[in-house]
N, CA, C and O atoms as CSV, one atom per row, in Angstrom:
chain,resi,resn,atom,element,x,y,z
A,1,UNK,N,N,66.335,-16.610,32.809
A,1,UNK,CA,C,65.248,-15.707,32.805
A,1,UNK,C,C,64.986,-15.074,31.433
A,1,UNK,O,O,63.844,-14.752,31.105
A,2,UNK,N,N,65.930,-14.916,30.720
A,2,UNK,CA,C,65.592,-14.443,29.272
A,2,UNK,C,C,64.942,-15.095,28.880
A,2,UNK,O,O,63.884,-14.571,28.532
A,3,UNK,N,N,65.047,-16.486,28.671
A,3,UNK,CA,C,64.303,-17.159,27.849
A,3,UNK,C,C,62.522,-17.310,28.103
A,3,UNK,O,O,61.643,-17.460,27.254
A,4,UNK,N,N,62.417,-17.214,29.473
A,4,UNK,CA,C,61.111,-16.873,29.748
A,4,UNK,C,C,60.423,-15.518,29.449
A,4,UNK,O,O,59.198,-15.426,29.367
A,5,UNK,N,N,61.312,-14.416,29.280
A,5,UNK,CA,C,61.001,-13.153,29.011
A,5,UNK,C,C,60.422,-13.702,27.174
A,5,UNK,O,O,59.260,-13.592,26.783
A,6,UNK,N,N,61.251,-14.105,26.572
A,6,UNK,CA,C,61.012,-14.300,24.863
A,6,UNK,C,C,60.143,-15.440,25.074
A,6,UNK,O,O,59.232,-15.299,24.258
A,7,UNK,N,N,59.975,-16.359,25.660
A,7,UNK,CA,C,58.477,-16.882,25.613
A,7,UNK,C,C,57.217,-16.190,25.952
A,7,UNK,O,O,56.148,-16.523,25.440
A,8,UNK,N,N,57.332,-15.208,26.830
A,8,UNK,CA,C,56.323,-14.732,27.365
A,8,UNK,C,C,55.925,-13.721,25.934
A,8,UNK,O,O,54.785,-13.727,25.470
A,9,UNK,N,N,57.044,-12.878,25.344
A,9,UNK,CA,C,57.011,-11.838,23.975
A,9,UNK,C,C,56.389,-12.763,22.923
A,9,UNK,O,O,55.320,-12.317,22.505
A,10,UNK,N,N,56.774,-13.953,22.369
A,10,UNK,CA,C,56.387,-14.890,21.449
A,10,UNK,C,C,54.695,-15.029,21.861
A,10,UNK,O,O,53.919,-14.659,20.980
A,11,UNK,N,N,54.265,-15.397,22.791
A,11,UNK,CA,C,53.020,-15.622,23.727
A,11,UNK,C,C,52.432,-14.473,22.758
A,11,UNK,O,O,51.661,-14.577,21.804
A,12,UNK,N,N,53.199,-13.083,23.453
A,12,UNK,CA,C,52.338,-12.168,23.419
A,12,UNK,C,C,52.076,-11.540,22.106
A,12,UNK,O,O,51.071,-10.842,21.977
A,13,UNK,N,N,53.119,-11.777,20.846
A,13,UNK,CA,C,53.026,-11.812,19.637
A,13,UNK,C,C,51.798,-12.844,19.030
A,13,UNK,O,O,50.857,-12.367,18.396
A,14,UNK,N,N,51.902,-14.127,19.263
A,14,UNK,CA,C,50.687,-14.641,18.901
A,14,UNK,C,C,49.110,-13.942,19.423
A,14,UNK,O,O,48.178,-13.571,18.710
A,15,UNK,N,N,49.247,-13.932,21.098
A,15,UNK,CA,C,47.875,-13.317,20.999
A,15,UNK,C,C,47.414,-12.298,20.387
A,15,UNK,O,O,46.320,-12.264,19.824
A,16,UNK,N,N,48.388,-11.196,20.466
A,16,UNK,CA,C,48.453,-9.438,19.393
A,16,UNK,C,C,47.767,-10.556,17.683
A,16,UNK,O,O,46.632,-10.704,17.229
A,17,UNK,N,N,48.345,-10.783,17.491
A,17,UNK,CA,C,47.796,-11.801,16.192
A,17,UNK,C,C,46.695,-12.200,15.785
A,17,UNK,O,O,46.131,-12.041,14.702
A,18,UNK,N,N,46.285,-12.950,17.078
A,18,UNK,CA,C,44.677,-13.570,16.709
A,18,UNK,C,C,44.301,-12.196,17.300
A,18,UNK,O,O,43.258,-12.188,16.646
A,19,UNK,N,N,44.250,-11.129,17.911
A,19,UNK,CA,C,43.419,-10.398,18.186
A,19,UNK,C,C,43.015,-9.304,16.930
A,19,UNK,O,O,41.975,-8.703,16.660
A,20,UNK,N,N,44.489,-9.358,16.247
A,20,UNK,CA,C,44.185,-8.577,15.075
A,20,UNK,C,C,43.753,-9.354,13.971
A,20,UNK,O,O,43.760,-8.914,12.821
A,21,UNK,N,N,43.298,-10.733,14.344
A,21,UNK,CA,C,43.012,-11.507,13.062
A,21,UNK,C,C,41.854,-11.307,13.111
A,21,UNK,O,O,41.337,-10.848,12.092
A,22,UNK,N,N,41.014,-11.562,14.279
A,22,UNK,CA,C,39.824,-11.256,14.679
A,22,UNK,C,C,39.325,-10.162,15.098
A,22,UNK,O,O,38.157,-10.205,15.486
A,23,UNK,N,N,39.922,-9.104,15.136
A,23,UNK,CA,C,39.477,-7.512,14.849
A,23,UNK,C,C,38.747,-7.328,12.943
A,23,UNK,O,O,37.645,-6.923,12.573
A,24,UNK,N,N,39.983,-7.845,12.114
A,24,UNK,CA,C,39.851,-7.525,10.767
A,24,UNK,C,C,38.243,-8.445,10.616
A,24,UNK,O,O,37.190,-7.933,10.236
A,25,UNK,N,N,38.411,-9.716,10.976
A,25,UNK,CA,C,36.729,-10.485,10.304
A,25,UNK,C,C,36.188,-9.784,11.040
A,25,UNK,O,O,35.621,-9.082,10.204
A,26,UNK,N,N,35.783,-9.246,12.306
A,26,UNK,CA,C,34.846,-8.512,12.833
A,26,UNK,C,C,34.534,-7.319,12.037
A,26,UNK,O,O,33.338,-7.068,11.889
A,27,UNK,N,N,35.506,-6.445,11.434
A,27,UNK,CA,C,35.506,-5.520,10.725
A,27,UNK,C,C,34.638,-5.777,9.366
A,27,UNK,O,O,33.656,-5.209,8.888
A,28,UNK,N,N,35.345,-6.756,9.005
A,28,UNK,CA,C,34.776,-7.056,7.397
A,28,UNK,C,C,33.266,-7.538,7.547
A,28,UNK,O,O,32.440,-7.124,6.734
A,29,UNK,N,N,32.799,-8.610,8.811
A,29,UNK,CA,C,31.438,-8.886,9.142
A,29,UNK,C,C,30.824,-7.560,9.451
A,29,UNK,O,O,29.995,-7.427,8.551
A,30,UNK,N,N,30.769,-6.614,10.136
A,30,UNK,CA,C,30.458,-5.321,10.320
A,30,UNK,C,C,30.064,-4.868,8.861
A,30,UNK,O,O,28.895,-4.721,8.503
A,31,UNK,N,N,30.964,-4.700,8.205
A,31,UNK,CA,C,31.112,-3.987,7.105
A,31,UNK,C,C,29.831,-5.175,6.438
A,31,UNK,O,O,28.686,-4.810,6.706
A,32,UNK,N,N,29.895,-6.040,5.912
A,32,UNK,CA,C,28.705,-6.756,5.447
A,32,UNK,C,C,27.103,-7.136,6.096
A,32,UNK,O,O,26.151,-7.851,5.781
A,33,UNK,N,N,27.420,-6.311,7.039
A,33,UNK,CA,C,26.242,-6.460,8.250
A,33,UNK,C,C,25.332,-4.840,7.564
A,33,UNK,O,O,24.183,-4.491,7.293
A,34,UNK,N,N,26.715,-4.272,7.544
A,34,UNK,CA,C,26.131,-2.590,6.937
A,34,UNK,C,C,25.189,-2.156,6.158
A,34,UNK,O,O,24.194,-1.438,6.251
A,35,UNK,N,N,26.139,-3.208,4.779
A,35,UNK,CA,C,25.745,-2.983,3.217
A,35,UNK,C,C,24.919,-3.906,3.550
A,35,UNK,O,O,24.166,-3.083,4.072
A,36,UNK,N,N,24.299,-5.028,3.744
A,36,UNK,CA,C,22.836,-5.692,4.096
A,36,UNK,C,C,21.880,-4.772,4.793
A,36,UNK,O,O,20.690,-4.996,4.575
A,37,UNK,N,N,22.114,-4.001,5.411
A,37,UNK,CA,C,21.453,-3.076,6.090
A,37,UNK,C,C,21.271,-2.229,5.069
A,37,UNK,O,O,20.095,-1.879,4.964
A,38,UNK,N,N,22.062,-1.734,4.215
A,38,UNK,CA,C,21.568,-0.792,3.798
A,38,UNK,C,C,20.701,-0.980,2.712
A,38,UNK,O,O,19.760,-0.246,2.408
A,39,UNK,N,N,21.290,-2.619,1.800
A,39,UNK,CA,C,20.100,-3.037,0.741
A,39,UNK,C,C,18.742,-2.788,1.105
A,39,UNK,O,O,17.862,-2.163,0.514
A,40,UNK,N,N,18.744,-3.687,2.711
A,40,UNK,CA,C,17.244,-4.273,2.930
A,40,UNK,C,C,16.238,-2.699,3.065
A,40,UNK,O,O,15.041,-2.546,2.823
A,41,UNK,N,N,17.228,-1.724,3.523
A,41,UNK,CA,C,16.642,-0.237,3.800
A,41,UNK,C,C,15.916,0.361,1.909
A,41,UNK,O,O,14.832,0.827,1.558
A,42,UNK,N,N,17.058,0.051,1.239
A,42,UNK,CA,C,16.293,0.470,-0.062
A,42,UNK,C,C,15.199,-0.206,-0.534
A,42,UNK,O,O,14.367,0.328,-1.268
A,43,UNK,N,N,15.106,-2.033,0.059
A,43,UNK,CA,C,14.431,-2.465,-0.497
A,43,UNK,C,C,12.812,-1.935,0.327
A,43,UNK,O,O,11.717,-1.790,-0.216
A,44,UNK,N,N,13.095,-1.786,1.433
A,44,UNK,CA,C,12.014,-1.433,2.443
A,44,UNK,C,C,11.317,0.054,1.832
A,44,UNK,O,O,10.101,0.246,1.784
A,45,UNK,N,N,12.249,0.939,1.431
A,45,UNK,CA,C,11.231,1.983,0.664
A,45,UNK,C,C,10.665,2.138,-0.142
A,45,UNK,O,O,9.751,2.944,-0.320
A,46,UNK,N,N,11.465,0.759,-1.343
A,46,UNK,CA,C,10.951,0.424,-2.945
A,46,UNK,C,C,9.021,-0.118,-2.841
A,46,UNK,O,O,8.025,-0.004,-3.556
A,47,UNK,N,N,9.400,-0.768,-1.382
A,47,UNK,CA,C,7.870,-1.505,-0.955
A,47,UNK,C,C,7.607,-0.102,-0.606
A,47,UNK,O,O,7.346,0.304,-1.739
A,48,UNK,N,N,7.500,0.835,0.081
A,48,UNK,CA,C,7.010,1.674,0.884
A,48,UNK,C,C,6.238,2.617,-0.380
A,48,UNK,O,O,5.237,3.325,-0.267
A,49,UNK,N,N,7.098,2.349,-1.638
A,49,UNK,CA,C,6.884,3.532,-2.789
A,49,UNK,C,C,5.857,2.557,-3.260
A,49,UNK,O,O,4.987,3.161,-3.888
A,50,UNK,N,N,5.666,1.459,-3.202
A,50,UNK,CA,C,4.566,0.757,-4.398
A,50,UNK,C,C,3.263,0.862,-3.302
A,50,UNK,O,O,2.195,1.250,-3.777
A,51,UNK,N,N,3.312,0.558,-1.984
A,51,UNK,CA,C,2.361,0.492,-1.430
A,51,UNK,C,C,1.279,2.106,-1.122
A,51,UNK,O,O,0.119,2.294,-0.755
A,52,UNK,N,N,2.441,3.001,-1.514
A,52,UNK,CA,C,1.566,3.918,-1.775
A,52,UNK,C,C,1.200,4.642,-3.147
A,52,UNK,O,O,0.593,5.712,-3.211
A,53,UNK,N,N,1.440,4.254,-3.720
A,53,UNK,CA,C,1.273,3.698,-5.580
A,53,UNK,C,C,-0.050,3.291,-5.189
A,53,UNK,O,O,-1.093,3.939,-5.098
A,54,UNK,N,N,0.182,2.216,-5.000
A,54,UNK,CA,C,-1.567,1.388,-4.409
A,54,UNK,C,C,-2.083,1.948,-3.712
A,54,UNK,O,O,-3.199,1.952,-4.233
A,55,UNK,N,N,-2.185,2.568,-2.721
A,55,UNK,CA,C,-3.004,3.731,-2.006
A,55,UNK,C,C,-3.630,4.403,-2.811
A,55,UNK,O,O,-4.856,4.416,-2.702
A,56,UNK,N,N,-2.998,5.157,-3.853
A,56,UNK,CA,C,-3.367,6.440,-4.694
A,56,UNK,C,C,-4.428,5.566,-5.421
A,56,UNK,O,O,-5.582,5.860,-5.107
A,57,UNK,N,N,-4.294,4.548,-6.332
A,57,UNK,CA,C,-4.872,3.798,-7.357
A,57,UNK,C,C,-6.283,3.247,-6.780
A,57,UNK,O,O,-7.340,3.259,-7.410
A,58,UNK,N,N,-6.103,2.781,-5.510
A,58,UNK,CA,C,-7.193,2.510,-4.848
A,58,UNK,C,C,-8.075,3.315,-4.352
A,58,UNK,O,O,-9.262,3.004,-4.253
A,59,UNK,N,N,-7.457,4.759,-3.883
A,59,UNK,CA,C,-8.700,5.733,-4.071
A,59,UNK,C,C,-9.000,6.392,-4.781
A,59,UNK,O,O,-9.670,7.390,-4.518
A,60,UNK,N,N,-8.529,6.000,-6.189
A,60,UNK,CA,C,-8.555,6.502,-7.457
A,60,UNK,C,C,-9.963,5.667,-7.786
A,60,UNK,O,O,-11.121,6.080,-7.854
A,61,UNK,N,N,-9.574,4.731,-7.911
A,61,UNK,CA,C,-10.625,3.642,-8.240
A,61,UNK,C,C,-12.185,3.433,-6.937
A,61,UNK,O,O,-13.315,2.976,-7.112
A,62,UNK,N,N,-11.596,3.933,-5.884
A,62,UNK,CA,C,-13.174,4.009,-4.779
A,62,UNK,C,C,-13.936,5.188,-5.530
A,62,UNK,O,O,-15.128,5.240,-5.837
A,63,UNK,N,N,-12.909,6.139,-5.746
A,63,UNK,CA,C,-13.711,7.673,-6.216
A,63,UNK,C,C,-14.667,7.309,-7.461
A,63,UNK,O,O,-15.894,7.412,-7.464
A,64,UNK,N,N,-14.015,6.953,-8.303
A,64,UNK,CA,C,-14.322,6.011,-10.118
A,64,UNK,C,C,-15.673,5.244,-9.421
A,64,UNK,O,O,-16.679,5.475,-10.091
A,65,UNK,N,N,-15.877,4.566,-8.485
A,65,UNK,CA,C,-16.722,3.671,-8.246
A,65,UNK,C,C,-17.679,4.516,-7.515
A,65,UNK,O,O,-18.865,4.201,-7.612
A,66,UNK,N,N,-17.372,5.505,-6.822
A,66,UNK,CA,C,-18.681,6.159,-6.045
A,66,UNK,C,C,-19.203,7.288,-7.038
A,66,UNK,O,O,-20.196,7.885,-6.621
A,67,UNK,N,N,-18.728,7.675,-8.237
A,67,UNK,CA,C,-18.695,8.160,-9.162
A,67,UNK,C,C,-19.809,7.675,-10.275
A,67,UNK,O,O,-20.674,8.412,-10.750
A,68,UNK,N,N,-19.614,6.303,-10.589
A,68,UNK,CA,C,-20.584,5.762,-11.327
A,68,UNK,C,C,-21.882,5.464,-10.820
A,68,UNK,O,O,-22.919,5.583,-11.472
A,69,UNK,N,N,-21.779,4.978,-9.352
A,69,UNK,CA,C,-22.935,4.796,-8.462
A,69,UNK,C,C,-23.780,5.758,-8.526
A,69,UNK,O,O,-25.008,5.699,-8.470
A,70,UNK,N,N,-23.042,6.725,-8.656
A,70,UNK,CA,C,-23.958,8.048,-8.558
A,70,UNK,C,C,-24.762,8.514,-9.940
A,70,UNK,O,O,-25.954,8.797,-10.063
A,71,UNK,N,N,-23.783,8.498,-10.860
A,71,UNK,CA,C,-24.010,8.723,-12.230
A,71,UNK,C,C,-25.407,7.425,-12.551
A,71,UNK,O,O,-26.476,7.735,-13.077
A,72,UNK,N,N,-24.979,5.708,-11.997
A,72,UNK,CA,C,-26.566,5.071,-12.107
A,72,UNK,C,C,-27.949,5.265,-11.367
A,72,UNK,O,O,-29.164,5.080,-11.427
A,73,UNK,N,N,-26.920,5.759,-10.640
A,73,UNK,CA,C,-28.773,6.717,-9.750
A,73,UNK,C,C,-29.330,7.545,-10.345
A,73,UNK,O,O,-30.538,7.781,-10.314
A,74,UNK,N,N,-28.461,8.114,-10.993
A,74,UNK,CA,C,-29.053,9.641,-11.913
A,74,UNK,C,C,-30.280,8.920,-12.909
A,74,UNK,O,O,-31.503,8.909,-13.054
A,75,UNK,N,N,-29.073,8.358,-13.453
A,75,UNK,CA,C,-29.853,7.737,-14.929
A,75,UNK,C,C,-30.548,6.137,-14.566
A,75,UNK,O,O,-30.114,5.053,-14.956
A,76,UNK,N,N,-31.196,6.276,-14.100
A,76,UNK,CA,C,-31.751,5.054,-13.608
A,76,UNK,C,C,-32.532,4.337,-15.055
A,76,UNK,O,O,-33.670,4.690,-15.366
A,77,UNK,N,N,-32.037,3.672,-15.576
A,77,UNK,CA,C,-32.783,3.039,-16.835
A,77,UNK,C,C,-33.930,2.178,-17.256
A,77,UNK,O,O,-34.245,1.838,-18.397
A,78,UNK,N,N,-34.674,1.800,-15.742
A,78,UNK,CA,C,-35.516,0.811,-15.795
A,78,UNK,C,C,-36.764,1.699,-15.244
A,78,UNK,O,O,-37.052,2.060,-14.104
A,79,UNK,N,N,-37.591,1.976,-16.911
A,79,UNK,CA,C,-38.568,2.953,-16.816
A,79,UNK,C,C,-39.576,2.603,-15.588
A,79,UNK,O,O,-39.316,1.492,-15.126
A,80,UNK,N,N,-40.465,3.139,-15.054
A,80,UNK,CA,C,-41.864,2.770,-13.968
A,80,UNK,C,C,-42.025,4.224,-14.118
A,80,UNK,O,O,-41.298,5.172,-13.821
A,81,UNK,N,N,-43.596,4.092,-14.857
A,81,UNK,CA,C,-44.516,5.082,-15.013
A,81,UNK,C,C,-44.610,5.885,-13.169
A,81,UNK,O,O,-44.565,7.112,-13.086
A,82,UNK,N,N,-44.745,4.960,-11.777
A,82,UNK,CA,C,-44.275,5.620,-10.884
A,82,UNK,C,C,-43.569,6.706,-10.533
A,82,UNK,O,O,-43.642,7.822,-10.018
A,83,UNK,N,N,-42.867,5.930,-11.017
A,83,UNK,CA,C,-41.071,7.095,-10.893
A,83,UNK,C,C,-41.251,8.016,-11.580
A,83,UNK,O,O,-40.574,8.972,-11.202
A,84,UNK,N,N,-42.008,8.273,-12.665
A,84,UNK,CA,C,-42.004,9.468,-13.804
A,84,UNK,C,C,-42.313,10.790,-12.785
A,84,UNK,O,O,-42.976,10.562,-11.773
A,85,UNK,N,N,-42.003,11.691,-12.955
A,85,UNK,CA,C,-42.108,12.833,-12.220
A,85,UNK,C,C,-43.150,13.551,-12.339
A,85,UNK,O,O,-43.774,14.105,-11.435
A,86,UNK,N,N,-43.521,13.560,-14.318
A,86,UNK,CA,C,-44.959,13.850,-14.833
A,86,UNK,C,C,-46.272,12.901,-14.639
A,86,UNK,O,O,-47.375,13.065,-15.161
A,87,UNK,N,N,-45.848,11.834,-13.724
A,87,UNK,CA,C,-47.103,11.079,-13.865
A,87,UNK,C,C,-47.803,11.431,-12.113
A,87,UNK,O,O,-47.248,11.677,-11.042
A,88,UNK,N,N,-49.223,11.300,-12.518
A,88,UNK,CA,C,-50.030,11.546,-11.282
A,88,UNK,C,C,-50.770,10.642,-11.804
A,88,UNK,O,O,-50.929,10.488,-13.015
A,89,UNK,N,N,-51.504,9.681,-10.524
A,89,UNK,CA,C,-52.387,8.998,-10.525
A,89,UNK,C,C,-54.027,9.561,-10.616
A,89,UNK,O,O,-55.062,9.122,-11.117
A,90,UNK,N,N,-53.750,10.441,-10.057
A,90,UNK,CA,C,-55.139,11.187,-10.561
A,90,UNK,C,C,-55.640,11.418,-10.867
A,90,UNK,O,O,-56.818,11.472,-10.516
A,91,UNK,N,N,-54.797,11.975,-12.418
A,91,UNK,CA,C,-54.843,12.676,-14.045
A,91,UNK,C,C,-55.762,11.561,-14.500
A,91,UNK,O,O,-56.932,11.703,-14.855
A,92,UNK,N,N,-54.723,9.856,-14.412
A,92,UNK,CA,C,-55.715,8.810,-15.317
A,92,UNK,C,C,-56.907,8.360,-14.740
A,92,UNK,O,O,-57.813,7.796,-15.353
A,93,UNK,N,N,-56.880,8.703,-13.184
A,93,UNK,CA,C,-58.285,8.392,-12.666
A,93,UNK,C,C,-59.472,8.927,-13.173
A,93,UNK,O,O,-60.394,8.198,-13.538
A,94,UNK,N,N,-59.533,10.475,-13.234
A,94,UNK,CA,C,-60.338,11.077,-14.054
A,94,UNK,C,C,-60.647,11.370,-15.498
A,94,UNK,O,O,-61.682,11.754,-16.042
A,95,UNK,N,N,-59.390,11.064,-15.984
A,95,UNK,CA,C,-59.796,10.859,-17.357
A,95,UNK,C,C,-60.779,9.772,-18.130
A,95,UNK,O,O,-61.128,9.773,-19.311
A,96,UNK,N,N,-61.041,9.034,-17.286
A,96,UNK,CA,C,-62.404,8.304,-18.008
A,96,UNK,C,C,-63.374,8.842,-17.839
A,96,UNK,O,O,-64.279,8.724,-18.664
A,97,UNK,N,N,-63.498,9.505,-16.877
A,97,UNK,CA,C,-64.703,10.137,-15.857
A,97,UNK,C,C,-65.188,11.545,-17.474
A,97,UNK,O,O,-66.223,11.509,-18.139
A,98,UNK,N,N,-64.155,12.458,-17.611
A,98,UNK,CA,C,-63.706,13.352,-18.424
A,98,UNK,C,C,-64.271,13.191,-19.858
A,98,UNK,O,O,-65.039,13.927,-20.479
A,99,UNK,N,N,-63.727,12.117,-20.184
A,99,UNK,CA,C,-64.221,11.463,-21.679
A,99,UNK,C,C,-65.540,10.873,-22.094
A,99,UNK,O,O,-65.843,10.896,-23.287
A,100,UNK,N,N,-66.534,10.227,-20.998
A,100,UNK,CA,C,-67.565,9.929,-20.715
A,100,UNK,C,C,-68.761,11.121,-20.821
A,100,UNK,O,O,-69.791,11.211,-21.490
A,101,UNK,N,N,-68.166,11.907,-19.919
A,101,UNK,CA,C,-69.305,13.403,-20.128
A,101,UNK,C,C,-69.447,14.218,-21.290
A,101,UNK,O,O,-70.412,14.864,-21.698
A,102,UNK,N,N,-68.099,14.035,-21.819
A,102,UNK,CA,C,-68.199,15.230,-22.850
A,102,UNK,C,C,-68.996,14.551,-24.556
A,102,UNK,O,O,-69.300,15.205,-25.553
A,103,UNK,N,N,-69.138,12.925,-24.284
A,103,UNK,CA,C,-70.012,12.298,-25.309
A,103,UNK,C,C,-71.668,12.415,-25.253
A,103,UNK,O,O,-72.354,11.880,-26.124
């Protein structure tokens, strides 16, 4: 019966063994499961920081653009006696009329 007792201890020494062999890689996979976790987390805010970088720049640049739109409305450069504010059609209607009498 001893000898089955120290087979059964030997048994139970090997399994204690692989269980602690395979506790430690579980550990160390854990542990590299972590620090990947934690890269991909910095890398996820590095994006999070540029994409709102680009946010800002882009309504930097809508503002810049509704800005000038406005500024070419102001200054509209393509003269039409129409558009003039001082012009009335009226004024030149009668002015021939005007110039005629007073000869």
């Amino acid at each position: 019966m001893p000898k089955d007792i120290d087979d059964v201890y030997k048994e139970l020494s090997k399994i204690t063994k692989e269980i602690n062999s395979v506790k430690n890689e579980f550990s160390q996979d854990l542990s590299d499961i972590k620090k990947t976790f934690k890269m991909l987390d910095k890398k996820i805010g590095l994006i999070l920081n540029k994409i709102q970088e680009f946010e800002v720049i882009m309504d930097a640049a809508e503002l810049l653009e509704e800005h000038m739109d406005d500024e070419e409305e102001k200054y509209n450069t393509e003269w039409n006696p129409y558009n003039d504010e001082d012009y009335g059609s009226e004024d030149y209607e009668d002015y021939d009329d005007e110039n005629n009498e007073s000869y």
